[in-house]
C-alpha positions as CSV (number, residue, x, y, z in Angstrom):
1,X,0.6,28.2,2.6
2,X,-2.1,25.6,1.4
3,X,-3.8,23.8,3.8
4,X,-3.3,20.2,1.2
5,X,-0.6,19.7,-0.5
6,X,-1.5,16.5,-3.1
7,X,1.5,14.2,-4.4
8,X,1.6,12.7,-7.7
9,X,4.4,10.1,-8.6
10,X,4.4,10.3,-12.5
11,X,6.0,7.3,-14.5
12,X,4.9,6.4,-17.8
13,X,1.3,8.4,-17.1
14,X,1.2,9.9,-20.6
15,X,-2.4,8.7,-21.3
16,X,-4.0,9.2,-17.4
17,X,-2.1,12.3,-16.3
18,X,-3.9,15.1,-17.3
19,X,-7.6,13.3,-16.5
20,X,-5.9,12.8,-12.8
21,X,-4.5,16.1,-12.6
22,X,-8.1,17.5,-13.6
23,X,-10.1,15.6,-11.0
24,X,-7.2,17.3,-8.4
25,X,-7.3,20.5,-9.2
26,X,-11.5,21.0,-10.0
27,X,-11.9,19.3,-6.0
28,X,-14.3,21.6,-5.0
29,X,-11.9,22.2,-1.9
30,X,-9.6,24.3,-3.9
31,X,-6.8,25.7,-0.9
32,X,-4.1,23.0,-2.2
33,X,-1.0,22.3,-3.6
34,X,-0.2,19.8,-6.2
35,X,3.0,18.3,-6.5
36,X,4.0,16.6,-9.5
37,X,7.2,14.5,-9.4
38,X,8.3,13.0,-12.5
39,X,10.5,9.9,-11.9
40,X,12.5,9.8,-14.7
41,X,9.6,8.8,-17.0
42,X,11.0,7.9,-20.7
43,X,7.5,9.2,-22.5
44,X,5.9,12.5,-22.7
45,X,4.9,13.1,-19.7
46,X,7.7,15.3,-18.3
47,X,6.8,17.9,-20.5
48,X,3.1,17.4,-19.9
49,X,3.9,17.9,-16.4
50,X,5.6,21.4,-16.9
51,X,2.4,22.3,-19.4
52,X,-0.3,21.4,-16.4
53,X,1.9,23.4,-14.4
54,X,2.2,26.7,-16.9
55,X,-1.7,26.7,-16.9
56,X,-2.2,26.6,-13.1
57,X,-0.1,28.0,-10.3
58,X,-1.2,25.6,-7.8
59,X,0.9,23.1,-9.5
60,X,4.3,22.3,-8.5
61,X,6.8,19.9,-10.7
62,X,9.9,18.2,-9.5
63,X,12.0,16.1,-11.9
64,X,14.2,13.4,-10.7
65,X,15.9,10.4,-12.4
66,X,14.2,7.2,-11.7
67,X,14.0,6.0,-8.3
68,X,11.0,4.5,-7.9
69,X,7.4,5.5,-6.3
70,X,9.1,5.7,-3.0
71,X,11.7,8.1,-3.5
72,X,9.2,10.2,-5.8
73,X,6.3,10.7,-2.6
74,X,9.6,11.2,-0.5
75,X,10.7,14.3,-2.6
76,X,6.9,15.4,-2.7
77,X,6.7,14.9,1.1
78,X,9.8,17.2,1.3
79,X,8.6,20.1,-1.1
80,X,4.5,20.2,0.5
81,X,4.1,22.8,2.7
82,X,0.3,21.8,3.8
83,X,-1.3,20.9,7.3
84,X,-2.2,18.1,5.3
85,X,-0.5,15.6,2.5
86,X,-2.0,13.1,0.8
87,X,-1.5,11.4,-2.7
88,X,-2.6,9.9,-5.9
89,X,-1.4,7.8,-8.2
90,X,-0.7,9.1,-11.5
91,X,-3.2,6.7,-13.3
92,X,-6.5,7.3,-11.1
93,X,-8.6,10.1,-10.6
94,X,-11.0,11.6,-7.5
95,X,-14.7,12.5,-7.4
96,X,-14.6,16.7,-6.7
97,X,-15.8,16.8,-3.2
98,X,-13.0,14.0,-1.6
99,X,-10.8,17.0,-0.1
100,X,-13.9,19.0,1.1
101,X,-15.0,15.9,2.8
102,X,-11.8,14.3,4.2
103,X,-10.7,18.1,5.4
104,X,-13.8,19.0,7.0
105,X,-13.7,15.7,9.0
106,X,-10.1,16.0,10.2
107,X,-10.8,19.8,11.4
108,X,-14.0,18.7,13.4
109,X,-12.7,15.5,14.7
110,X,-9.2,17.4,14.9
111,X,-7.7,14.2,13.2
112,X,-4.0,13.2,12.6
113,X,-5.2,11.0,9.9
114,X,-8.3,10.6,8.0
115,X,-9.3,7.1,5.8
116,X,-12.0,6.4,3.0
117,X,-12.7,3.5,0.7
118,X,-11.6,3.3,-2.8
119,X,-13.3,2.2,-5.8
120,X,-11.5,-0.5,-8.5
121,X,-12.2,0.2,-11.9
122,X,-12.0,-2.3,-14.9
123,X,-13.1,-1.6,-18.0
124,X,-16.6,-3.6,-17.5
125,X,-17.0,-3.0,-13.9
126,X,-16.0,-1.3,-10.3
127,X,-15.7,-2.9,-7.1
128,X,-16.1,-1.2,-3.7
129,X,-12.7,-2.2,-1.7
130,X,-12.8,-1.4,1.8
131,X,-11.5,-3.5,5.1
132,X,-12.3,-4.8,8.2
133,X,-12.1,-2.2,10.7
134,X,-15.6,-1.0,11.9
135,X,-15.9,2.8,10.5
136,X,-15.8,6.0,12.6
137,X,-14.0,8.1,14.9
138,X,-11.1,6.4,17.1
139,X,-9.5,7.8,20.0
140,X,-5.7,6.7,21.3
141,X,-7.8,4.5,23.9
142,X,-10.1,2.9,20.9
143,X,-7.1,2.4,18.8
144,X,-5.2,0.6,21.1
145,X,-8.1,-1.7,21.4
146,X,-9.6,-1.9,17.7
147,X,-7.2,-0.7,15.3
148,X,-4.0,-2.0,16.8
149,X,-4.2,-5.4,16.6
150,X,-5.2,-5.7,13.2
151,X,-2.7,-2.0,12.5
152,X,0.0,-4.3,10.6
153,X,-1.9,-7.6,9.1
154,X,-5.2,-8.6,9.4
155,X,-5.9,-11.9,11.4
156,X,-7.3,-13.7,7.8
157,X,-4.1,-12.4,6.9
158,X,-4.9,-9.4,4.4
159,X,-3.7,-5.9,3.9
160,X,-4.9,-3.4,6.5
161,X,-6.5,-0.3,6.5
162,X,-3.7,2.0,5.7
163,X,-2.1,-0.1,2.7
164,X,-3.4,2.1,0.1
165,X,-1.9,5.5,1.2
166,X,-3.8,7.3,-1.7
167,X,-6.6,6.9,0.8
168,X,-5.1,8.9,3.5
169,X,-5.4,12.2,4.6
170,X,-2.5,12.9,7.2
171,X,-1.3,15.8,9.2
172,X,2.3,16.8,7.3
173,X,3.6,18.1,10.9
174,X,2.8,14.4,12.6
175,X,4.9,12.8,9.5
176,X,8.1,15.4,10.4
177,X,7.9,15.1,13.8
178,X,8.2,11.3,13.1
179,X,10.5,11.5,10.1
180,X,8.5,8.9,8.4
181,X,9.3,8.2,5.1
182,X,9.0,5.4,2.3
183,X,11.4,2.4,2.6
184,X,13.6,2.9,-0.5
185,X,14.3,0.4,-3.3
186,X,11.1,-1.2,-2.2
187,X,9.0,-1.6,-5.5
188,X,5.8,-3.7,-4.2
189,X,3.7,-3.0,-1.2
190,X,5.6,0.1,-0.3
191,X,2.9,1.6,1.2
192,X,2.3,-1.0,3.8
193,X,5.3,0.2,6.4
194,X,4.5,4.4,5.7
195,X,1.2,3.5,6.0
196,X,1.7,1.4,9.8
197,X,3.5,3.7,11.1
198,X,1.4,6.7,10.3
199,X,-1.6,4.7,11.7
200,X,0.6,4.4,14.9
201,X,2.0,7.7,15.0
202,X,-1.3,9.4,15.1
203,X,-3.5,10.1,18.5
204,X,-6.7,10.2,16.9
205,X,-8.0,9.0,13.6
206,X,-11.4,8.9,11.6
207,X,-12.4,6.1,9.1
208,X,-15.0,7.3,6.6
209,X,-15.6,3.2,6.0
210,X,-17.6,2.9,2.9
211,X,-17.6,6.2,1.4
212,X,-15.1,5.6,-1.7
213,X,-14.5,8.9,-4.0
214,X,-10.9,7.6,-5.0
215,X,-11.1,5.8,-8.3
216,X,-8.6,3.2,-8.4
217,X,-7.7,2.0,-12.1
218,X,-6.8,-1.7,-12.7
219,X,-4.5,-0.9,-15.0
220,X,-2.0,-3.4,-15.9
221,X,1.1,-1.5,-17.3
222,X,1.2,0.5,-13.6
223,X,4.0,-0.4,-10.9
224,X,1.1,-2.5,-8.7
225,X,0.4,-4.7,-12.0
226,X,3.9,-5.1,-13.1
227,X,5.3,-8.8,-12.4
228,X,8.8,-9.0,-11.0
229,X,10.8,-11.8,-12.2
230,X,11.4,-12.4,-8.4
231,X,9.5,-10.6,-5.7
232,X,11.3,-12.7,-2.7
233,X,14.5,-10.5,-1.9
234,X,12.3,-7.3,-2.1
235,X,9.9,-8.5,0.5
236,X,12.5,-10.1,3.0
237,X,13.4,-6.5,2.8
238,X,10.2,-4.9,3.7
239,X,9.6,-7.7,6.3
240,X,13.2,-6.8,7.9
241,X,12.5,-3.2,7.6
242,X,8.8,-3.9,9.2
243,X,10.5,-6.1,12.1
244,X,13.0,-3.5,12.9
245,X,10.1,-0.7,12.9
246,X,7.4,-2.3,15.1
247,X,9.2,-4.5,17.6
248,X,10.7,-1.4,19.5
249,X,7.3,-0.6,20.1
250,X,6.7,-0.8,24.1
251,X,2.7,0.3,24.3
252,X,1.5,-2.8,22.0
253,X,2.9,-6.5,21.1
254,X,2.8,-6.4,17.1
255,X,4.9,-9.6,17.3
256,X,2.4,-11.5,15.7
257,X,1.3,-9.3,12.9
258,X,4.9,-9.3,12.4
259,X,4.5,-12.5,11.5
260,X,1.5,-12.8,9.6
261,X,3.6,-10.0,7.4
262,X,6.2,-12.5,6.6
263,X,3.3,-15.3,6.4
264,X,1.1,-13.2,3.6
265,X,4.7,-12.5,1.8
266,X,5.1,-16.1,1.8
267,X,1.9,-16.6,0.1
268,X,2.6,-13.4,-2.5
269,X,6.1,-15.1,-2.8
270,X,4.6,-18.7,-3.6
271,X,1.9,-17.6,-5.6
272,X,4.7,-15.5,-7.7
273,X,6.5,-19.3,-8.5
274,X,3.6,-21.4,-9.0
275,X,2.8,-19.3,-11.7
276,X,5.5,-18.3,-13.5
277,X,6.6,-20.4,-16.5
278,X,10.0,-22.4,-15.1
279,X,11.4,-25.5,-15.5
280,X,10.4,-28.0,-12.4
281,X,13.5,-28.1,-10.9
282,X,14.1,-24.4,-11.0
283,X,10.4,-23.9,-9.6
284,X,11.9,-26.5,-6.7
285,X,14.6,-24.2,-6.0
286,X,12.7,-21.3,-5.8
287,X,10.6,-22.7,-3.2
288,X,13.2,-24.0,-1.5
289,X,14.5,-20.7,-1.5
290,X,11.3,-18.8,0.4
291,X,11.0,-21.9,2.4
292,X,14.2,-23.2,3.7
293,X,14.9,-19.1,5.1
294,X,15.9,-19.0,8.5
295,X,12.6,-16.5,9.2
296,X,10.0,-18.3,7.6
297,X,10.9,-21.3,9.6
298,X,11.2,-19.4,12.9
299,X,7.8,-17.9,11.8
300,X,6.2,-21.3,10.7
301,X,7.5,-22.7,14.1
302,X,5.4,-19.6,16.2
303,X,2.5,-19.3,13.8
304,X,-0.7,-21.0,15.1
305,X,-2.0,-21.9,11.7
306,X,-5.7,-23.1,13.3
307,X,-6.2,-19.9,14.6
308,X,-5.9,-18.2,11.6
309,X,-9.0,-16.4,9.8
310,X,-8.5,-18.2,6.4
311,X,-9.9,-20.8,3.9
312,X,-9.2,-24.7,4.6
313,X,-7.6,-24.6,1.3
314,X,-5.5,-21.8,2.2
315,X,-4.8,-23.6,5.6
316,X,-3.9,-26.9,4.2
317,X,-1.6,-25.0,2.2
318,X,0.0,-23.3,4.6
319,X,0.6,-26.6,6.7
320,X,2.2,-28.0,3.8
321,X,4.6,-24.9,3.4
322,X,5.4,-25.7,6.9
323,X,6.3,-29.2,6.6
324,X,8.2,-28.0,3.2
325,X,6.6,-31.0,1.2
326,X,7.8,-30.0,-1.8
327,X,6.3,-33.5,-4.1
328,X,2.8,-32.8,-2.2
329,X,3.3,-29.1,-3.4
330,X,3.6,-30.2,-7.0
331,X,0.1,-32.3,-6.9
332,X,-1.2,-29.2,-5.5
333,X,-0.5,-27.1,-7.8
334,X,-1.1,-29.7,-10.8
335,X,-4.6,-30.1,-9.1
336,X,-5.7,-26.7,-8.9
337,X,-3.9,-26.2,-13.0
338,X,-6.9,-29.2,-14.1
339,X,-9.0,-27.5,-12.2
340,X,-8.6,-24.0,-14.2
341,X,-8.0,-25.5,-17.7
């Protein structure tokens, strides 16, 4: 069997697929799997996925109607047969020595999970993108004291360290004995619960902070880019599914990140309305809607907003979502539009 076994959701990859296929298999660590599962896709690359496949027998394709990203890693996750998974997004591509890297690291350090950085790509530019957790190796003991309590949602309220799972290098054997899988019919931040609960899982980890081979393309027609006419539902979802996960835990409160979860999906949520192109009093129902929800107002009631590590603006914002001042809203956002145009 391969030591990696690499998992590639394809949807709609037609232009990116074979360049991220090529970066995979030329890694100069070359004991791996890849796993191609096409989701359904409605352009050419099924059958581009069977052709990369014909000219190298490392490749492996699975075809599936579509069920989104999460059901697609799912099936890869199912047919690896690695000490190690990890994946990549259809539409990026790695520098050749990731694997060698990330594999020697988790063999010396004996690692259930190894992280790097990432870099976005636009057409005119890249941008390191990396996180707050201090870089290196972690032990249960260190992780309990550093990594847990920022494991869920960062206390300036951002994504943690695991969000991107294209970043992570993770025992397979730790994610059966777990049976941790993707939340399914969850299309946006996906990776947030597999990612926490790998983070958690593991015993000892290894963050190669600022080291980014992984080439993350901003590309706008991909699932990440795509707006949703209403993100709401789907992230009361994920919060629920979040909630039900980590408050069983007895070793560590997460009750808090639990509800800076809910807090940032309020702000995704918010920032969803204020932009979109509606009518005024269908905007006011819409925030109603996020606002007026049993759990956001439990939250808002716990929350200590002072305490949090964000922007005034974002602060005075968030007070206002509290109070659910709907007509001081509206001058808000009428404020910051002037202050774009």
């Amino acid at each position: 069997m391969p030591q990696l076994s690499v998992i590639v959701p394809v949807y709609k990859a037609e232009q990116y697929l074979s360049a991220c296929v090529e970066s995979i298999l030329g890694q100069s660590f070359s004991d791996l799997e890849l796993i191609l599962v096409d989701d359904g896709s409605p352009d050419g690359s099924p059958a581009l996925c069977d052709q990369l496949a014909r000219q190298d027998g490392r490749v492996k394709v699975i075809h599936q109607e579509n069920a989104g990203a999460a059901a697609a890693r799912d099936r890869g996750i199912e047919a690896a047969g690695g000490e190690y998974i990890t994946f990549v997004d259809s539409d990026d591509y790695i520098d050749g020595d990731m694997y060698e890297k990330m594999m020697e690291t988790a063999h010396t350090h004996m690692c259930d999970l190894v992280i790097c950085d990432c870099c976005k790509e636009w057409p005119d530019r890249r941008e390191l993108y990396s996180h707050s957790l201090p870089g290196g190796y972690y032990d249960r003991a260190r992780m309990e004291e550093v990594y847990f309590p920022q494991l869920l949602m960062t206390a300036s309220v951002e994504y943690p360290v695991t969000i991107s799972n294209c970043l992570l290098l993770i025992r397979r054997s730790l994610v059966e004995r777990e049976h941790i899988r993707y939340p399914h019919g969850i299309r946006f931040s996906e990776d947030l619960l597999f990612g926490a609960e790998v983070g958690y899982a593991a015993e000892k980890i290894y963050y190669q902070k600022g080291w980014a081979p992984y080439h993350y393309r901003q590309n706008p027609d991909s699932v990440t880019h795509t707006t949703y006419r209403n993100k709401w539902p789907m992230l009361l979802d994920l919060h629920d599914r979040i909630a039900r996960s980590f408050e069983r835990k007895r070793d560590f409160d997460f009750r808090p990140q639990i509800d800076r979860c809910l807090l940032f999906f309020v702000y995704l949520a918010m920032g969803e309305i204020q932009g979109a192109d509606l009518p005024e009093r269908e905007r006011g129902k819409r925030i109603r809607e996020v606002l007026d929800h049993p759990s956001v107002r439990q939250m808002m009631g716990r929350i200590s907003i002072s305490e949090l590590e964000i922007s005034w603006k974002l602060k005075v914002m968030t007070y206002l979502y509290r109070l659910r001042a709907l007509p001081l809203l509206r001058l808000a956002r009428r404020y910051m539009q002037a202050r774009q145009q």
